[in-house]
C-alpha positions as CSV (number, residue, x, y, z in Angstrom):
1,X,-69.4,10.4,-44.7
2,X,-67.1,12.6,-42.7
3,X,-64.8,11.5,-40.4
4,X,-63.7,12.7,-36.8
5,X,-60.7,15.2,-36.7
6,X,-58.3,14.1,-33.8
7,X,-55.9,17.5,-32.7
8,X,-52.7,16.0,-30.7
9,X,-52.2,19.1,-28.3
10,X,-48.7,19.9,-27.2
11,X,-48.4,20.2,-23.5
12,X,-47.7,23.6,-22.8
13,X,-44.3,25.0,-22.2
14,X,-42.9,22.1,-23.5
15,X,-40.6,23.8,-26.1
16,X,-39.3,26.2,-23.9
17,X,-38.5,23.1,-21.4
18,X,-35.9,21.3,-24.0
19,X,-34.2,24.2,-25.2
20,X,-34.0,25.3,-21.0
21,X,-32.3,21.7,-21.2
22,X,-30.2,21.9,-24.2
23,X,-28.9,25.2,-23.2
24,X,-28.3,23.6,-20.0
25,X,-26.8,20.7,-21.7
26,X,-24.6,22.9,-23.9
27,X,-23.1,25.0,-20.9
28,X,-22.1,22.6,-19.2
29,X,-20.3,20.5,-22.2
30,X,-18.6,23.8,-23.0
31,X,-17.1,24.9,-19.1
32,X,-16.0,21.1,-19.4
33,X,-14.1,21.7,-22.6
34,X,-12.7,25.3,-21.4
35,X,-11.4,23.0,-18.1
36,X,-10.0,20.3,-20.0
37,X,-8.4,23.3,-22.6
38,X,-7.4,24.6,-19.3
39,X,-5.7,21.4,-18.0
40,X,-4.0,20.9,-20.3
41,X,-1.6,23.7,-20.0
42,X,-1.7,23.3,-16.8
43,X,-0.2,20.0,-17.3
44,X,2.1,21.8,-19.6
45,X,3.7,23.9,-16.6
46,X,3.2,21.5,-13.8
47,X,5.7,20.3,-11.6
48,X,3.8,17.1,-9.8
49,X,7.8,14.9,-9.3
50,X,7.3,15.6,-5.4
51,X,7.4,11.9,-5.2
52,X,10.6,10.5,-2.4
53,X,12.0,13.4,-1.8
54,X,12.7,13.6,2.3
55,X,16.4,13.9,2.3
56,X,17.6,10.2,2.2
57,X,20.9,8.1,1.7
58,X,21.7,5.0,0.6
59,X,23.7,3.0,3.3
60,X,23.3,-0.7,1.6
61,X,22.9,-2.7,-1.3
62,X,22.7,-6.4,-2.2
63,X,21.7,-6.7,-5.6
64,X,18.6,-5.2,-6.2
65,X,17.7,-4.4,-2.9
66,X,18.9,-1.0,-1.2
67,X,18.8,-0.1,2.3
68,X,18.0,3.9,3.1
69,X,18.1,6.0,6.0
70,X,16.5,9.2,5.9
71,X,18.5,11.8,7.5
72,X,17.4,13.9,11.0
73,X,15.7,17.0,11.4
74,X,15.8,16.8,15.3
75,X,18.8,17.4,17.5
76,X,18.5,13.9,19.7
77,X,16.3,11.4,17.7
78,X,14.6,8.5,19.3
79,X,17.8,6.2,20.3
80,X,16.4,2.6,19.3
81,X,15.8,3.0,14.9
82,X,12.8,1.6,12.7
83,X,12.8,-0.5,9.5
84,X,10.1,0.0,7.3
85,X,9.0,-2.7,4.9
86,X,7.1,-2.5,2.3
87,X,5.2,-5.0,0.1
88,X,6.9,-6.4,-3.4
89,X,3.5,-5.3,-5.1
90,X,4.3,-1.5,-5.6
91,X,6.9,0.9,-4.9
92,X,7.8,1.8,-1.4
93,X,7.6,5.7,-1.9
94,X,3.7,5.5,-1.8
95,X,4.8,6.2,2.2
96,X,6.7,10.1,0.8
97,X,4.0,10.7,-2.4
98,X,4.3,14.2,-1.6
99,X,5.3,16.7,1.6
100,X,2.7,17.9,3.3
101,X,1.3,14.2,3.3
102,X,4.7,12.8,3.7
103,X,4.3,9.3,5.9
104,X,7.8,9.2,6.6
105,X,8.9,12.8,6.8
106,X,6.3,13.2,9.7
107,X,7.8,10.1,11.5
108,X,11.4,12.5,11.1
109,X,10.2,15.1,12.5
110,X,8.6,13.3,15.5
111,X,12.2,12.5,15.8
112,X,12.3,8.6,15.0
113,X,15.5,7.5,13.3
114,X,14.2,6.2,9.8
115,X,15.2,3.2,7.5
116,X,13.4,1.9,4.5
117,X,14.1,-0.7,2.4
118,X,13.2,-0.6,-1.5
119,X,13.2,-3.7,-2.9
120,X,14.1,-2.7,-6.5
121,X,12.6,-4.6,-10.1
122,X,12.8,-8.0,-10.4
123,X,13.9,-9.6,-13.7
124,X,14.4,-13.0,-15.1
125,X,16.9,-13.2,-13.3
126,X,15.5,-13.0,-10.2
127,X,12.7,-15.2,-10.7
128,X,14.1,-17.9,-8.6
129,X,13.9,-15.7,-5.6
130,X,12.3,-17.7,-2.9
131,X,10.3,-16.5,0.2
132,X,13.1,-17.5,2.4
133,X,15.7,-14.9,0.5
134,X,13.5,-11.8,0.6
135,X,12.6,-12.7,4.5
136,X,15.8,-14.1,5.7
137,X,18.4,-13.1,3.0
138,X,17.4,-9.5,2.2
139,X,15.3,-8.2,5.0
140,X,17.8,-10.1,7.8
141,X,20.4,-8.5,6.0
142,X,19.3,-5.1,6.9
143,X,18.5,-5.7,10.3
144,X,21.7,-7.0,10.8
145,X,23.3,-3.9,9.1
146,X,20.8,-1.9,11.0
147,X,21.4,-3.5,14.6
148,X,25.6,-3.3,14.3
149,X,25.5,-0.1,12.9
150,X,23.5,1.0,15.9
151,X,24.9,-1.2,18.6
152,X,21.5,-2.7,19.4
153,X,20.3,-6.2,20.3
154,X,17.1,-5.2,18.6
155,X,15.8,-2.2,16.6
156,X,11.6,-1.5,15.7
157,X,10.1,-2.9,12.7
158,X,7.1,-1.6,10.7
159,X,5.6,-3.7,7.9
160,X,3.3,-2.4,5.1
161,X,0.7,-5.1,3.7
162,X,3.1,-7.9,2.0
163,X,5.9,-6.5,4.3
164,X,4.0,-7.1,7.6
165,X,3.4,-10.6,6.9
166,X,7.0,-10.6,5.9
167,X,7.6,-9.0,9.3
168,X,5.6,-11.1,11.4
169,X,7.2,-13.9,10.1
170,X,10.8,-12.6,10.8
171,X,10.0,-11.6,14.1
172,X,8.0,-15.0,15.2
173,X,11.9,-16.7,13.7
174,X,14.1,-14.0,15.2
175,X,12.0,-12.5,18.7
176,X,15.5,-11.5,19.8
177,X,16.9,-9.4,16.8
178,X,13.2,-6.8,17.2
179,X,12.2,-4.5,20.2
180,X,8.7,-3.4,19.0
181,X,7.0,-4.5,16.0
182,X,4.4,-2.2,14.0
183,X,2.2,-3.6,11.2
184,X,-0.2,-1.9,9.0
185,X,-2.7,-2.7,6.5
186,X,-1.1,-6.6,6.7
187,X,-3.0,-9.6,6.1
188,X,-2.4,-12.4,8.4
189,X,-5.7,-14.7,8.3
190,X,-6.3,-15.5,4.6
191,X,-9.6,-18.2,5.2
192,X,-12.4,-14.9,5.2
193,X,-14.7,-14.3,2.9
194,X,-14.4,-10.4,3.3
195,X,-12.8,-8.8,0.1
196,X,-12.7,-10.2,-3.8
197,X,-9.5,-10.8,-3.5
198,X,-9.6,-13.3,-0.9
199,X,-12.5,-15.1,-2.9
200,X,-10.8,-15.2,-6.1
201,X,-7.4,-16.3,-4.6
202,X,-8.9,-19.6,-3.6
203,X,-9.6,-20.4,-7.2
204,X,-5.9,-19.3,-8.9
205,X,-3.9,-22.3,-11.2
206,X,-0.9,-20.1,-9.2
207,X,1.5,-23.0,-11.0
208,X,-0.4,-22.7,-14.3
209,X,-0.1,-18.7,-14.0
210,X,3.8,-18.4,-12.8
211,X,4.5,-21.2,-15.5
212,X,2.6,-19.4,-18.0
213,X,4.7,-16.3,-17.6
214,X,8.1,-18.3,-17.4
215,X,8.5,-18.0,-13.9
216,X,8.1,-13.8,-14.4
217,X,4.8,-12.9,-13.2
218,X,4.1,-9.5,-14.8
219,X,3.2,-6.4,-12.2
220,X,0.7,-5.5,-15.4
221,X,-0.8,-8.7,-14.4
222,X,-1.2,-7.7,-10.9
223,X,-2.1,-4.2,-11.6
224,X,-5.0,-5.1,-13.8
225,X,-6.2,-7.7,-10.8
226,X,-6.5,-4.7,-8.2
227,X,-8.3,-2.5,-10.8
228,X,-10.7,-5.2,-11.2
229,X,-11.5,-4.7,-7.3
230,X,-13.4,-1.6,-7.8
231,X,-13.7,-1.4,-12.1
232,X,-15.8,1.5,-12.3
233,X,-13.6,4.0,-9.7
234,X,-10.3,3.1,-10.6
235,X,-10.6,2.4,-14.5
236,X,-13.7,4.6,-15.5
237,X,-14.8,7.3,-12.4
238,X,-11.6,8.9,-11.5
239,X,-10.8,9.9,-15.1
240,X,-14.4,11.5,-15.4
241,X,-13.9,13.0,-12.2
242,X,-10.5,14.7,-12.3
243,X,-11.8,16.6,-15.5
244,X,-13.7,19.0,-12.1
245,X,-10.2,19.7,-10.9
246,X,-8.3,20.3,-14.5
247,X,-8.3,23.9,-13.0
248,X,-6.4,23.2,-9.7
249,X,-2.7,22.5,-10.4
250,X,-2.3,21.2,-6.6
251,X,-5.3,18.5,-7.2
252,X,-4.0,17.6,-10.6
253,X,-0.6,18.0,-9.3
254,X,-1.7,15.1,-6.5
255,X,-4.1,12.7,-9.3
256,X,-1.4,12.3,-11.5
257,X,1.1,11.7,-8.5
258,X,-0.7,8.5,-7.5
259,X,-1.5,7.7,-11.0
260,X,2.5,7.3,-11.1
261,X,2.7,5.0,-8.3
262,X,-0.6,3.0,-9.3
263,X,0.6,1.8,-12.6
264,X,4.6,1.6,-11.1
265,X,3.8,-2.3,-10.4
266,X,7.0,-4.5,-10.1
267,X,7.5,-7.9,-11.5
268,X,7.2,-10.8,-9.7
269,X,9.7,-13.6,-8.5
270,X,7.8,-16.6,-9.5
271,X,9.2,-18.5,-6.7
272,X,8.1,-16.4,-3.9
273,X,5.1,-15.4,-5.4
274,X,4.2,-19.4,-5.3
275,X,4.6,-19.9,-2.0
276,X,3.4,-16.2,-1.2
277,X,-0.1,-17.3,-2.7
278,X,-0.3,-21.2,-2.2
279,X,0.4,-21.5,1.6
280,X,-0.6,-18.7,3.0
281,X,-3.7,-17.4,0.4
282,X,-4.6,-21.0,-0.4
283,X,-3.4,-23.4,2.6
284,X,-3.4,-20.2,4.9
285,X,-0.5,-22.1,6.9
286,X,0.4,-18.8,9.0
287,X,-2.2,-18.8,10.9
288,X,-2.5,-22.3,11.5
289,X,1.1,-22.0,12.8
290,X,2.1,-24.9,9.6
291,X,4.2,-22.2,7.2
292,X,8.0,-23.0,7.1
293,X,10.6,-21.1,6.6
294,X,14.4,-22.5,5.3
295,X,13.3,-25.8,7.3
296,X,12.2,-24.2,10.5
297,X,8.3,-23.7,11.3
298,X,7.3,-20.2,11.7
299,X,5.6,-20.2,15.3
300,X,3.6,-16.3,16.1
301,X,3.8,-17.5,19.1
302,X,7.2,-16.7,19.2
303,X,6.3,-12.7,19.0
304,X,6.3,-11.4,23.0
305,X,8.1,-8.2,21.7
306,X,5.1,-4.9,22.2
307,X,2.8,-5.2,19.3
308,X,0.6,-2.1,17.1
309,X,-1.6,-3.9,14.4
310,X,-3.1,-1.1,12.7
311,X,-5.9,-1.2,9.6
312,X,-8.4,0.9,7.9
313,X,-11.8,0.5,7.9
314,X,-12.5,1.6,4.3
315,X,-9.5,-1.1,2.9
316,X,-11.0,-3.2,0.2
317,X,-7.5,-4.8,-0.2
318,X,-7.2,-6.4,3.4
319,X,-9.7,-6.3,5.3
320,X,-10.4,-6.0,9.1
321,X,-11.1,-9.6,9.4
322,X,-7.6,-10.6,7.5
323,X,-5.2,-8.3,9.9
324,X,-7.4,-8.1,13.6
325,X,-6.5,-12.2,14.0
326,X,-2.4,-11.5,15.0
327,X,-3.0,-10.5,17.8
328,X,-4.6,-13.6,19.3
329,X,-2.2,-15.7,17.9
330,X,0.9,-14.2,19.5
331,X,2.6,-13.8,22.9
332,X,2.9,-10.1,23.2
333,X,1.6,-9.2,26.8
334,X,1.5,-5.6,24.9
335,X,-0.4,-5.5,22.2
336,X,-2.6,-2.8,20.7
337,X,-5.0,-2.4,17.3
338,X,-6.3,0.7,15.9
339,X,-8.5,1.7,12.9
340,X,-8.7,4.0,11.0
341,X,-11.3,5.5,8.5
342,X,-9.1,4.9,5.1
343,X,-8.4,2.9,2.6
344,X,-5.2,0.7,1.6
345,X,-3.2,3.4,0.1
346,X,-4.4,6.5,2.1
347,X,-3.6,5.2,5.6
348,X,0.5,6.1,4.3
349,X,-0.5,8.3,2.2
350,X,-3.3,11.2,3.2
351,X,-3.4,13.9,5.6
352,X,-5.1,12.0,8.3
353,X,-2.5,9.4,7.9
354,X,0.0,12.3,8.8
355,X,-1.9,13.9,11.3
356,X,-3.1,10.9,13.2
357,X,-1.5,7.8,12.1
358,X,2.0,8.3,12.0
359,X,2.2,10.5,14.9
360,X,0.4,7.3,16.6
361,X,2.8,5.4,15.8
362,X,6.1,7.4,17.0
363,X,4.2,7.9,20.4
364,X,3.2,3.8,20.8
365,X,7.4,3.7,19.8
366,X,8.8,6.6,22.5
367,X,6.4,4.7,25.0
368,X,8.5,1.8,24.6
369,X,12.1,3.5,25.1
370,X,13.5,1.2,27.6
């Protein structure tokens, strides 16, 4: 008995199709290789330390905690100076990552008379620290400096995130000592549901995790937390992207520049850091006009000076809906908020934030000369 003879026919042109797509394949593992080859002596050559470098001085220090003032590039700057404060997160020089998208250097050369604080690296022995130093204490410190130095009653105050909730609060305590206050990328409501950070907050052991650590809490620990936002991008994507730009010395030159500030987290006072995360991320006392500071309550009401709130649109660190609620809960017959398309870091640190932002904010400031 014979049986039937089944033939499997090969679709045509199907050979021809996987070695088109193993070529293909092939090529394009190879230009990656000759990039990465490439890259890497670029990286040999490159030059990418353009981190802080407008021309600055140091004109205080108490302890940890110094006190710049960058120096003038214009003949008659504006006569009333501005504090910037930045969070105790990361490093204040996020605002000068590089010239040509320079935060502060533009805000020289719009003529405004600079100041920034850096708040320096904690240690054990700084792990007492409370709220009430860094805001009274440190920052008070150098708007006293600030406002003798200058003759002033009052002098402008910017806040960054952290350091425009430390801000707010020192204004709403001290209305007197600041003229116009700016504040951008701040959180101020903490009760949203916008953000992962604001979710997972409300479930923290904050005492079991400061104990844990010894009253130390490590910027590693922090670090990893804001990773864990977006995993994929920040942990995984931009490494698999740069390899495109291995060629380009001014990309790579400007990756590896915020890489350095990204992983350049600071330790945290335990002290501060419990009452930074109980009462106002927890309990969100600011709002509710309940947070105390050094015995007296801290009332936004008391903020009548001329108010900017800025934020970006694209900031999965504080959102809109954690910053837009100051403005109802102050005084200020002048206040303003503005958005912008970027994220957390880019609204101090891009080219839109030098173009647009910045120069934003030195007009809203000349406005308010008298």
């Amino acid at each position: 008995m014979k049986t039937a003879k089944t033939e499997t026919t090969k679709p045509e042109g199907s050979a021809p199709c996987f070695f088109s797509m193993y070529e293909s394949a092939m090529e394009k593992a190879l230009n990656y290789q000759e990039k990465i080859i490439k890259g890497m002596e670029i990286c040999k050559n490159l030059d990418y330390d353009e981190i802080n470098k407008t021309p600055k001085e140091l004109v205080l220090q108490i302890d940890k905690m110094k006190l710049y003032r960058y120096k003038s590039v214009v003949k008659n700057p504006h006569p009333i100076p501005m504090l910037i404060v930045y969070a105790l997160m990361n490093k204040q020089y996020i605002m000068d990552i590089q010239q040509d998208k320079s935060f502060v250097k533009k805000l020289v050369e719009l003529g405004i008379d600079l100041y920034i604080i850096d708040w320096g690296y904690a240690t054990y022995a700084d792990k007492h620290l409370t709220t009430e130093d860094y805001v009274e204490e440190y920052l008070g410190a150098c708007i006293d400096f600030i406002r003798k130095k200058h003759s002033l009653p009052a002098i402008n105050l910017l806040g960054k995130c952290q350091g425009g909730t430390f801000s707010a609060i020192y204004a709403s305590l001290h209305p007197e000592k600041i003229k116009n206050l700016v504040t951008v990328a701040a959180p101020f409501d903490f009760d949203i549901e916008d953000g992962l950070l604001f979710k997972w907050s409300k479930h923290i052991d904050v005492d079991l995790l400061i104990d844990a650590h010894h009253g130390l809490l490590p910027g590693e620990f922090l670090n990893n937390v804001f990773i864990m936002l977006s995993p994929y991008n920040l942990a995984v994507g931009k490494y698999i992207n740069i390899v495109n730009s291995f060629d380009d010395p001014k990309a790579l030159g400007e990756f590896l520049r915020m890489e350095k500030w990204i992983f350049d987290c600071p330790d945290q006072a335990g002290e501060n850091y419990r009452t930074w995360m109980k009462e106002l991320w927890q309990q969100n006392k600011l709002i509710k006009g309940e947070f105390h500071l050094g015995g007296k309550r801290v009332d936004l009401k008391n903020i009548t000076m001329p108010l900017l709130t800025i934020y970006g649109t694209k900031d999965n660190l504080v959102p809109a809906s954690a910053t837009i609620p100051l403005n109802a809960h102050t005084s200020s017959k002048d206040a303003e908020i503005v958005a912008y398309p970027l994220g957390h870091a880019g609204i101090v640190a891009s080219n839109l934030s030098q173009k647009e932002v910045a120069p934003k904010i030195a007009a809203w400031i000349k406005e308010r000369k008298a």
